[in-house]
C-alpha positions in Angstrom: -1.3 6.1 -44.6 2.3 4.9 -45.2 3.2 1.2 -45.4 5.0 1.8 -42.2 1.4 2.5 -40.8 0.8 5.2 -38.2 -0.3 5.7 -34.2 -3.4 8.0 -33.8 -3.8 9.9 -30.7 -7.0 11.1 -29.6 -7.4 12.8 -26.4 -11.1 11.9 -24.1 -12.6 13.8 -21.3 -11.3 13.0 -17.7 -7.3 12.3 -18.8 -7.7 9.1 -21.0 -5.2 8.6 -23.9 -6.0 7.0 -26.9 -3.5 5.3 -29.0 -4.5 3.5 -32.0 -2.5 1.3 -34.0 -3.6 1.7 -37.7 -1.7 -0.3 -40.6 -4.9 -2.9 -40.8 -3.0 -4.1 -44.2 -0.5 -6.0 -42.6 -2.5 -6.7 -39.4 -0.9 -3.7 -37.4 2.3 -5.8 -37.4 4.9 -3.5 -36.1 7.5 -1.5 -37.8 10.3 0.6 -36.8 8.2 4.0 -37.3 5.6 2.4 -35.2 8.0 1.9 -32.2 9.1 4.6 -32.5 5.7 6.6 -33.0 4.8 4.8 -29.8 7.9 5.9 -27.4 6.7 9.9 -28.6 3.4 9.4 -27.6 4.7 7.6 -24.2 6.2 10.8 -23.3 5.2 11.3 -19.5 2.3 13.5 -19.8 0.9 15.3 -16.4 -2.8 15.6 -18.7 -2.4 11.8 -19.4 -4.5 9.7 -16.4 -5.0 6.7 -18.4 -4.0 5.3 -21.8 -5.9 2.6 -24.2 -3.9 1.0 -26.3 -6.3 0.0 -29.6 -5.7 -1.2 -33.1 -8.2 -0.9 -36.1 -8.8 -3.7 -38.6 -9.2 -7.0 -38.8 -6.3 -7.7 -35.5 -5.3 -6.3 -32.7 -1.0 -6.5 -33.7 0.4 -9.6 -35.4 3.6 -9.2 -34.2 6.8 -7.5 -35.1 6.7 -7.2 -39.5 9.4 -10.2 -40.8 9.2 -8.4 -43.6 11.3 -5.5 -42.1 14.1 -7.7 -41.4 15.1 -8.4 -45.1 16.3 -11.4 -46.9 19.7 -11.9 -45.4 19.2 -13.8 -42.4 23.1 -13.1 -41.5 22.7 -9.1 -41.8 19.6 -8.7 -40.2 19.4 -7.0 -37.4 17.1 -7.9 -34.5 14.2 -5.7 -33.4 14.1 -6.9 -29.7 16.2 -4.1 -28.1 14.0 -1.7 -29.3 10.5 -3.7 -28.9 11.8 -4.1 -25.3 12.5 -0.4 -24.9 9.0 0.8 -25.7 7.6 -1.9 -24.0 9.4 -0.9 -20.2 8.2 2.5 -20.9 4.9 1.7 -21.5 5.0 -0.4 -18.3 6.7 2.4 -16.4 4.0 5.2 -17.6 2.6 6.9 -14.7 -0.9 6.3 -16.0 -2.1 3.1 -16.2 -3.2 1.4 -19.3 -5.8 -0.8 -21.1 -5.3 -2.8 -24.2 -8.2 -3.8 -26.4 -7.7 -6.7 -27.8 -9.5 -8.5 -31.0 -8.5 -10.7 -33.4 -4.9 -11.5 -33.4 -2.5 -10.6 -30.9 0.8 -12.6 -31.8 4.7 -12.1 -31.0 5.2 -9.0 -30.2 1.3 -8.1 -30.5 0.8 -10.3 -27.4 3.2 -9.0 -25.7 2.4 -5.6 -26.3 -1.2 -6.2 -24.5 0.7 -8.0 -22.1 2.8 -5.1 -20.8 -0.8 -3.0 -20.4 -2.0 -2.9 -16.9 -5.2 -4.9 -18.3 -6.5 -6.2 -21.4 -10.1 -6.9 -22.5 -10.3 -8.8 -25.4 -13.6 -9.7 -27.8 -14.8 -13.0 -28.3 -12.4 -13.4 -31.6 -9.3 -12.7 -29.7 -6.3 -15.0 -29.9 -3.1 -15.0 -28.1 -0.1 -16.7 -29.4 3.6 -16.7 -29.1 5.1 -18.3 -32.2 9.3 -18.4 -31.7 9.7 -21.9 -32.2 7.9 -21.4 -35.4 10.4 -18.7 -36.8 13.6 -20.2 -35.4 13.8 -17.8 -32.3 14.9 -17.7 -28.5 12.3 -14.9 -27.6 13.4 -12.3 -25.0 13.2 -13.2 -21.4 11.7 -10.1 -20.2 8.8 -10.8 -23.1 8.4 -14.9 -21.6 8.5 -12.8 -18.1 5.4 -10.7 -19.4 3.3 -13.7 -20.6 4.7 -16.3 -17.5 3.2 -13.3 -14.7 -0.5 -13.3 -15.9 -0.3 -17.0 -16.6 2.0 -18.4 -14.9 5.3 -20.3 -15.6 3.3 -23.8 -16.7 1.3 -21.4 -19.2 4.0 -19.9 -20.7 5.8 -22.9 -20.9 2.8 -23.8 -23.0 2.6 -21.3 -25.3 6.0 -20.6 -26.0 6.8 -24.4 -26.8 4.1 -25.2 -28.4 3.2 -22.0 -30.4 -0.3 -22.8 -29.8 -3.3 -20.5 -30.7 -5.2 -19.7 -27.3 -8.6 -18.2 -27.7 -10.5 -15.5 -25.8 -12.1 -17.9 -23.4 -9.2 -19.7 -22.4 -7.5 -16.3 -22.6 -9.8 -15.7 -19.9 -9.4 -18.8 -17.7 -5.5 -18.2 -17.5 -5.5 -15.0 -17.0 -4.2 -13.5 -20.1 -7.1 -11.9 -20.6 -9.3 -9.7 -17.8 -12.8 -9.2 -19.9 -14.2 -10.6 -22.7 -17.4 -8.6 -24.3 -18.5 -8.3 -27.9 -18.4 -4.4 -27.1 -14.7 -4.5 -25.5 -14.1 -0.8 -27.2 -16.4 0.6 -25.1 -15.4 -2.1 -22.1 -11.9 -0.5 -22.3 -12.6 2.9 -22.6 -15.1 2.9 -19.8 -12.0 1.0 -17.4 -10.1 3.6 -18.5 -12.0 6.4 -17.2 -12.6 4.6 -13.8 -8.8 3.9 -13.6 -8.0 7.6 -14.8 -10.6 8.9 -11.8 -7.6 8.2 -9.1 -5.3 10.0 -7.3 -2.0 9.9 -10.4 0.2 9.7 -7.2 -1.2 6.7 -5.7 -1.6 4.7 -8.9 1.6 5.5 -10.0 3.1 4.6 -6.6 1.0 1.5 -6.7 1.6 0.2 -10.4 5.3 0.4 -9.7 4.7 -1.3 -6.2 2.7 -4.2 -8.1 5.7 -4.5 -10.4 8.2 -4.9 -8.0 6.6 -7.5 -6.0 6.0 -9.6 -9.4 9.2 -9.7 -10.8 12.5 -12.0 -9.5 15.4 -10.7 -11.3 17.6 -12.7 -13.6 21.2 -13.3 -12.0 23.8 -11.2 -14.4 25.6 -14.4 -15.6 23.0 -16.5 -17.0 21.3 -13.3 -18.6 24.4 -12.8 -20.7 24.3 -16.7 -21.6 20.8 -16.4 -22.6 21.4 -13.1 -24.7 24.2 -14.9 -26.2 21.6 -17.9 -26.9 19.4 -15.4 -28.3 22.0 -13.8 -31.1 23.0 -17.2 -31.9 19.4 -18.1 -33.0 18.5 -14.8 -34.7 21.7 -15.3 -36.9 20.7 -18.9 -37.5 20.2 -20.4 -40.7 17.0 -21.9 -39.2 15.8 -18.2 -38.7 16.6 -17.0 -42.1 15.0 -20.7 -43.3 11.8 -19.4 -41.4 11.4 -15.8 -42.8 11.7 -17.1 -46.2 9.3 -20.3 -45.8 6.9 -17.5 -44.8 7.5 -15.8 -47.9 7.3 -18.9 -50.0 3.5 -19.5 -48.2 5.5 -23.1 -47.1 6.4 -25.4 -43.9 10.0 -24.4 -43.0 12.7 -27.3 -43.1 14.7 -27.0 -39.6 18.7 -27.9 -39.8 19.2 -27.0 -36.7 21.4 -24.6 -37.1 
Protein backbone atom coordinates (compact mmCIF):
# COMPACT_ATOMS: atom_id res chain seq x y z
CA UNK A 1 0.00 0.00 0.00
CA UNK A 2 1.25 3.43 -1.03
CA UNK A 3 1.43 6.35 1.53
CA UNK A 4 -1.16 7.86 -0.58
CA UNK A 5 -3.32 4.80 0.65
CA UNK A 6 -5.84 3.09 -1.67
CA UNK A 7 -9.94 2.55 -2.19
CA UNK A 8 -10.86 -1.27 -2.29
CA UNK A 9 -13.86 -2.19 -4.12
CA UNK A 10 -15.66 -5.26 -3.46
CA UNK A 11 -18.71 -6.14 -5.12
CA UNK A 12 -21.82 -8.15 -2.80
CA UNK A 13 -24.81 -10.12 -3.99
CA UNK A 14 -28.06 -8.02 -4.72
CA UNK A 15 -26.16 -4.65 -6.18
CA UNK A 16 -24.23 -3.38 -2.97
CA UNK A 17 -20.94 -1.53 -3.52
CA UNK A 18 -18.22 -1.67 -1.20
CA UNK A 19 -15.71 1.05 -0.92
CA UNK A 20 -13.13 0.87 1.64
CA UNK A 21 -10.88 3.52 2.62
CA UNK A 22 -7.50 1.77 3.61
CA UNK A 23 -4.40 4.08 4.58
CA UNK A 24 -5.04 3.02 8.57
CA UNK A 25 -1.37 4.78 9.05
CA UNK A 26 -2.52 8.09 8.87
CA UNK A 27 -6.11 7.41 10.05
CA UNK A 28 -7.48 7.18 6.39
CA UNK A 29 -6.91 11.02 6.18
CA UNK A 30 -7.41 11.86 2.60
CA UNK A 31 -5.12 12.50 -0.12
CA UNK A 32 -5.31 13.59 -3.65
CA UNK A 33 -5.08 9.81 -5.01
CA UNK A 34 -7.81 9.00 -2.62
CA UNK A 35 -10.28 11.63 -4.18
CA UNK A 36 -9.50 10.88 -6.95
CA UNK A 37 -9.71 6.94 -6.53
CA UNK A 38 -13.10 7.78 -5.09
CA UNK A 39 -14.72 9.88 -8.20
CA UNK A 40 -13.57 6.45 -10.51
CA UNK A 41 -15.31 4.22 -8.37
CA UNK A 42 -18.44 6.85 -8.32
CA UNK A 43 -18.79 6.30 -11.91
CA UNK A 44 -22.70 5.71 -12.39
CA UNK A 45 -22.86 2.12 -12.49
CA UNK A 46 -26.39 0.39 -13.68
CA UNK A 47 -25.04 -3.02 -11.46
CA UNK A 48 -24.43 -0.55 -8.46
CA UNK A 49 -28.01 -0.52 -6.11
CA UNK A 50 -26.34 0.62 -3.08
CA UNK A 51 -22.87 1.72 -1.91
CA UNK A 52 -21.12 1.44 1.75
CA UNK A 53 -18.72 3.63 2.26
CA UNK A 54 -16.07 1.87 5.01
CA UNK A 55 -12.58 2.60 6.30
CA UNK A 56 -10.22 -0.07 8.03
CA UNK A 57 -8.07 0.78 11.00
CA UNK A 58 -8.25 2.42 13.96
CA UNK A 59 -10.79 5.61 12.30
CA UNK A 60 -13.25 5.97 10.10
CA UNK A 61 -11.27 9.33 7.96
CA UNK A 62 -9.47 12.05 9.94
CA UNK A 63 -9.98 14.51 7.59
CA UNK A 64 -8.22 15.83 4.60
CA UNK A 65 -3.95 15.01 5.16
CA UNK A 66 -2.29 18.76 6.28
CA UNK A 67 0.49 17.07 5.47
CA UNK A 68 -0.34 17.20 1.72
CA UNK A 69 -0.47 20.84 1.72
CA UNK A 70 3.34 21.50 2.34
CA UNK A 71 5.11 23.99 4.42
CA UNK A 72 4.43 27.21 2.60
CA UNK A 73 1.24 28.34 3.87
CA UNK A 74 1.28 31.17 0.94
CA UNK A 75 1.74 28.43 -1.96
CA UNK A 76 -0.46 25.95 -0.79
CA UNK A 77 -3.16 25.24 -2.59
CA UNK A 78 -6.58 24.37 -1.08
CA UNK A 79 -8.17 20.91 -1.39
CA UNK A 80 -11.76 22.11 -1.07
CA UNK A 81 -12.77 22.28 -4.76
CA UNK A 82 -11.95 19.00 -5.25
CA UNK A 83 -13.19 17.45 -1.63
CA UNK A 84 -16.42 19.23 -2.77
CA UNK A 85 -16.51 17.62 -6.20
CA UNK A 86 -16.46 14.08 -4.98
CA UNK A 87 -18.58 14.80 -2.40
CA UNK A 88 -21.76 16.23 -4.91
CA UNK A 89 -21.12 13.16 -6.82
CA UNK A 90 -21.36 10.91 -4.11
CA UNK A 91 -24.61 12.71 -3.05
CA UNK A 92 -25.89 12.63 -6.69
CA UNK A 93 -25.18 8.68 -7.13
CA UNK A 94 -28.17 6.99 -8.19
CA UNK A 95 -27.73 4.44 -5.53
CA UNK A 96 -28.01 5.33 -2.22
CA UNK A 97 -25.36 5.06 0.30
CA UNK A 98 -24.27 4.01 3.84
CA UNK A 99 -21.34 5.08 5.75
CA UNK A 100 -19.84 3.03 8.58
CA UNK A 101 -18.56 5.01 10.86
CA UNK A 102 -15.95 4.17 13.89
CA UNK A 103 -13.49 5.95 15.51
CA UNK A 104 -12.75 9.28 14.11
CA UNK A 105 -14.56 10.99 11.59
CA UNK A 106 -13.08 14.62 11.52
CA UNK A 107 -12.96 17.58 8.72
CA UNK A 108 -13.46 16.18 5.80
CA UNK A 109 -13.98 12.57 7.36
CA UNK A 110 -17.24 13.90 8.86
CA UNK A 111 -18.32 15.31 6.13
CA UNK A 112 -17.63 12.61 3.98
CA UNK A 113 -20.22 10.33 6.17
CA UNK A 114 -22.27 13.27 6.05
CA UNK A 115 -22.90 13.38 2.39
CA UNK A 116 -24.01 9.38 2.68
CA UNK A 117 -27.68 8.90 2.60
CA UNK A 118 -27.11 7.29 6.30
CA UNK A 119 -24.52 6.61 8.63
CA UNK A 120 -24.23 4.03 11.43
CA UNK A 121 -21.59 4.60 13.64
CA UNK A 122 -20.07 2.11 16.62
CA UNK A 123 -20.06 3.03 20.06
CA UNK A 124 -16.30 4.72 19.55
CA UNK A 125 -17.42 7.00 16.92
CA UNK A 126 -16.71 10.72 17.15
CA UNK A 127 -17.71 13.56 14.94
CA UNK A 128 -15.89 16.77 14.85
CA UNK A 129 -15.31 19.69 12.71
CA UNK A 130 -12.08 21.40 13.69
CA UNK A 131 -11.59 24.88 11.28
CA UNK A 132 -11.23 27.18 13.95
CA UNK A 133 -8.54 24.97 15.11
CA UNK A 134 -6.45 25.11 11.81
CA UNK A 135 -7.12 28.77 10.93
CA UNK A 136 -9.98 27.94 8.31
CA UNK A 137 -13.39 29.31 6.98
CA UNK A 138 -14.76 25.72 5.98
CA UNK A 139 -16.88 25.47 2.86
CA UNK A 140 -20.43 26.32 3.05
CA UNK A 141 -21.73 23.48 1.16
CA UNK A 142 -19.60 21.18 3.91
CA UNK A 143 -21.46 23.55 7.11
CA UNK A 144 -24.69 22.86 4.84
CA UNK A 145 -24.00 18.98 5.15
CA UNK A 146 -23.51 18.92 8.90
CA UNK A 147 -26.30 22.00 9.65
CA UNK A 148 -29.18 19.47 7.57
CA UNK A 149 -28.87 16.36 10.00
CA UNK A 150 -28.43 18.61 12.93
CA UNK A 151 -29.65 21.50 12.41
CA UNK A 152 -28.32 25.13 12.16
CA UNK A 153 -27.85 25.52 16.28
CA UNK A 154 -25.72 22.12 16.02
CA UNK A 155 -23.55 23.20 13.55
CA UNK A 156 -23.20 26.28 14.93
CA UNK A 157 -21.82 24.13 17.78
CA UNK A 158 -19.51 22.17 16.28
CA UNK A 159 -18.00 24.34 13.95
CA UNK A 160 -17.34 27.20 16.66
CA UNK A 161 -16.42 25.21 19.09
CA UNK A 162 -14.46 22.32 17.40
CA UNK A 163 -15.85 20.17 19.98
CA UNK A 164 -15.55 16.25 20.00
CA UNK A 165 -19.29 14.80 19.83
CA UNK A 166 -19.58 11.13 20.62
CA UNK A 167 -21.69 8.28 19.17
CA UNK A 168 -24.45 8.83 21.53
CA UNK A 169 -24.86 12.32 21.18
CA UNK A 170 -24.10 11.63 17.50
CA UNK A 171 -27.22 9.85 17.92
CA UNK A 172 -29.47 12.34 19.75
CA UNK A 173 -28.71 15.11 17.05
CA UNK A 174 -29.10 13.29 14.37
CA UNK A 175 -25.68 12.96 12.94
CA UNK A 176 -25.74 9.62 13.38
CA UNK A 177 -28.82 7.02 12.42
CA UNK A 178 -27.52 3.61 14.37
CA UNK A 179 -25.19 2.97 16.77
CA UNK A 180 -24.21 -1.00 17.24
CA UNK A 181 -20.94 -2.58 18.29
CA UNK A 182 -21.52 -4.69 14.99
CA UNK A 183 -22.22 -1.49 12.65
CA UNK A 184 -20.23 -3.48 9.72
CA UNK A 185 -22.72 -5.76 9.47
CA UNK A 186 -25.58 -3.01 10.52
CA UNK A 187 -24.51 -1.21 7.30
CA UNK A 188 -24.16 -3.81 5.00
CA UNK A 189 -27.46 -5.41 5.93
CA UNK A 190 -29.19 -1.43 5.30
CA UNK A 191 -27.54 -1.63 2.34
CA UNK A 192 -29.04 -4.65 0.91
CA UNK A 193 -32.60 -3.51 2.03
CA UNK A 194 -32.03 -0.03 0.45
CA UNK A 195 -30.41 -1.85 -2.75
CA UNK A 196 -33.89 -4.18 -2.87
CA UNK A 197 -35.88 -1.00 -4.45
CA UNK A 198 -37.01 -0.02 -7.58
CA UNK A 199 -33.27 2.25 -8.82
CA UNK A 200 -35.83 4.58 -10.46
CA UNK A 201 -37.82 5.45 -7.58
CA UNK A 202 -34.94 5.80 -5.17
CA UNK A 203 -33.02 7.77 -7.38
CA UNK A 204 -36.03 9.97 -8.18
CA UNK A 205 -36.63 10.11 -4.43
CA UNK A 206 -32.96 10.81 -3.02
CA UNK A 207 -32.80 13.75 -5.49
CA UNK A 208 -36.44 14.79 -4.34
CA UNK A 209 -35.19 14.65 -0.63
CA UNK A 210 -32.35 16.84 -1.59
CA UNK A 211 -34.10 19.36 -3.17
CA UNK A 212 -36.62 20.02 -0.55
CA UNK A 213 -33.52 20.30 2.09
CA UNK A 214 -31.46 22.65 0.63
CA UNK A 215 -32.16 26.85 0.36
CA UNK A 216 -29.67 28.10 -1.99
CA UNK A 217 -27.07 30.72 -1.25
CA UNK A 218 -27.77 34.16 -3.10
CA UNK A 219 -24.81 34.61 -5.87
CA UNK A 220 -23.34 37.73 -4.14
CA UNK A 221 -22.69 36.69 -0.70
CA UNK A 222 -21.35 33.19 -1.98
CA UNK A 223 -18.62 35.09 -3.75
CA UNK A 224 -18.02 37.18 -0.44
CA UNK A 225 -17.77 34.06 1.53
CA UNK A 226 -15.42 32.27 -1.05
CA UNK A 227 -13.40 35.32 -0.95
CA UNK A 228 -13.46 34.95 2.98
CA UNK A 229 -12.51 31.54 2.51
CA UNK A 230 -9.09 32.29 0.27
CA UNK A 231 -8.29 34.98 2.56
CA UNK A 232 -8.03 32.48 5.57
CA UNK A 233 -6.47 29.51 3.69
CA UNK A 234 -3.56 32.04 2.65
CA UNK A 235 -3.48 33.26 6.26
CA UNK A 236 -0.49 33.33 8.27
CA UNK A 237 -2.78 31.88 11.03
CA UNK A 238 -3.34 28.82 8.65
CA UNK A 239 0.18 28.20 7.86
CA UNK A 240 0.83 28.97 12.00
CA UNK A 241 -1.63 26.01 12.41
CA UNK A 242 -0.16 23.30 10.04
CA UNK A 243 3.09 23.86 11.48
CA UNK A 244 1.99 23.89 15.33
CA UNK A 245 0.60 20.46 14.27
CA UNK A 246 3.93 19.48 13.10
CA UNK A 247 5.75 20.89 16.11
CA UNK A 248 3.10 18.51 18.42
CA UNK A 249 2.19 22.32 19.97
CA UNK A 250 -0.81 24.95 20.77
CA UNK A 251 -0.86 27.26 17.73
CA UNK A 252 -0.25 31.16 18.51
CA UNK A 253 -3.18 33.07 16.52
CA UNK A 254 -2.17 36.69 15.00
CA UNK A 255 -5.09 37.02 13.45
CA UNK A 256 -4.05 37.30 10.29
Amino acid sequence: MSGDGRLQSTALPGGVRVLTLERPQRRNALTPFLLDALAEALAPDPEVRALVLEARGPAFCAGYDLAQLGEDAAAARSPDARIQEVLAMLEAHPAPSVAVVHGAAFGAGCELACACDFRVGTPDTVLCMPPVRLGVVYAPDGVWRVARLGGLQRARWMFLTAAEIGATEALAWGLLDVVAADAADRGRALATTLASGAPLAMAGLRRTLRAIGRAPIDPAEREALEALRAEAFASADAGEARTAMREKRPPRWKGR
